[in-house]
C-alpha positions in Angstrom: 0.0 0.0 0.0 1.7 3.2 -1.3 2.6 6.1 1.2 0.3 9.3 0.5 2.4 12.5 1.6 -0.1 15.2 4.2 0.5 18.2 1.8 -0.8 20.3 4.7 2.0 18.8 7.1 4.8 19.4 4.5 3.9 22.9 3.9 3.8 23.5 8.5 7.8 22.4 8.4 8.6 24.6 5.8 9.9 28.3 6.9 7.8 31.2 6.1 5.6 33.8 7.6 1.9 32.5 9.0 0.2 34.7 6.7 2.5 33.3 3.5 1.6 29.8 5.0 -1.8 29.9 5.4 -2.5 31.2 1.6 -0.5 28.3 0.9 -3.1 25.8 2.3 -5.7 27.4 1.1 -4.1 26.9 -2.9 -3.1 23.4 -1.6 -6.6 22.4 -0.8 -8.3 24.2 -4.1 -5.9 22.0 -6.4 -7.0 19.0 -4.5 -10.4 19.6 -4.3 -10.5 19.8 -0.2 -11.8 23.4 -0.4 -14.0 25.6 -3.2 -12.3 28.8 -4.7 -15.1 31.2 -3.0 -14.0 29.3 0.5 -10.4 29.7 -0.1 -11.0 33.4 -1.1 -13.2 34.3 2.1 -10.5 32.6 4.1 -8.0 34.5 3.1 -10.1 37.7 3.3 -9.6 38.4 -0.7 -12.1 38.4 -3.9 -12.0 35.5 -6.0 -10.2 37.5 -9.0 -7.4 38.3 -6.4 -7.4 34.5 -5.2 -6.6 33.4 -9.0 -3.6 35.8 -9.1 -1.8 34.3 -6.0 -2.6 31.6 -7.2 -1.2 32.0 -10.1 1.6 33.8 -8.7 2.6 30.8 -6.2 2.3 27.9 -9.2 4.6 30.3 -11.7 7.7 30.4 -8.7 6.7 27.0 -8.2 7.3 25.9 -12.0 10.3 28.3 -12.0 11.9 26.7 -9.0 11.5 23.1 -10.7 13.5 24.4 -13.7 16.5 22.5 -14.5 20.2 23.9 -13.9 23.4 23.6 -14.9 25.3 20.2 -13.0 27.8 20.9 -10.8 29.2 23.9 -8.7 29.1 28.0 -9.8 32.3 29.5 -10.0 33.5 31.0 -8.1 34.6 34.0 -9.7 33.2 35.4 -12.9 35.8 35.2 -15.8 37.2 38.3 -17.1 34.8 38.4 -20.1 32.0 38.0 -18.3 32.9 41.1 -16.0 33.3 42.4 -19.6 29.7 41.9 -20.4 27.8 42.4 -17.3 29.7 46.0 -17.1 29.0 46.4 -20.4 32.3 47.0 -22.2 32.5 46.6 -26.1 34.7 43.6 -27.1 37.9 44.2 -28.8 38.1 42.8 -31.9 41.7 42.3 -33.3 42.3 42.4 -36.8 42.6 39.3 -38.9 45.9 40.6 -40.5 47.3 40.6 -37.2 46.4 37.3 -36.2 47.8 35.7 -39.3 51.0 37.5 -38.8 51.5 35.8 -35.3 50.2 32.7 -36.6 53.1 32.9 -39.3 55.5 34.3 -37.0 54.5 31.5 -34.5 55.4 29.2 -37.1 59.1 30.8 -38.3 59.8 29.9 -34.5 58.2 26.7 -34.0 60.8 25.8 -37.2 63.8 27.7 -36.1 63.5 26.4 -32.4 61.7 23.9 -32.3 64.5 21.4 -31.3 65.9 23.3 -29.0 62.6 24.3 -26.9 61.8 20.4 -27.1 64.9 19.6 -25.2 64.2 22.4 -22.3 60.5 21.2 -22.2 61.6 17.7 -21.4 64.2 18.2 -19.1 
């Protein structure tokens, strides 16, 4: 015989003002049926319009707590381009010219050195 979790019980261990509780329950039992939207509403001391708004309110955080995040730990520190882009700052952009000149440069290097900076990498 399956286990049937008090909804009501779950929502009393939970932190959270008395007043934030208690609209709780009263959305609780309108989504199971335990209670009638005009009931709920006069409990609360609120129209039925104003009911369907918290309501509404509390099921939207709900959904948008469930919504699935990244795996694993935040870092710590934002990386230096995302300070970049949360302060705003334009991106420098460096020209392709000059990129294939290092790349080429890189290489003159790589063939005139490449011995010799094997040997100190190894050792």
């Amino acid at each position: 015989m399956p286990r049937h979790a008090d909804a009501l019980a779950c929502l009393a261990r939970l932190p959270g003002s008395e007043s934030a509780k208690k609209r709780a329950e009263s959305i609780v039992r309108t989504i199971t049926g335990d209670q009638t939207i005009l009931d709920a509403a006069d409990d609360l001391d609120v129209s039925t319009q104003r009911f369907h708004a918290i309501r509404d309110q509390a099921l939207s955080g709900l959904i948008q707590a469930l919504e699935p995040r990244p795996a694993g730990r935040p870092p710590s520190h934002p990386t230096p381009i995302a300070e970049a882009d949360a302060q705003g700052s334009p991106r420098v952009s460096i020209d392709p010219a000059i990129l294939r000149e290092c790349a080429r440069l890189r290489t003159e290097l790589e063939f005139a050195f490449g011995k010799r900076l094997a040997r100190k990498k190894n050792s």
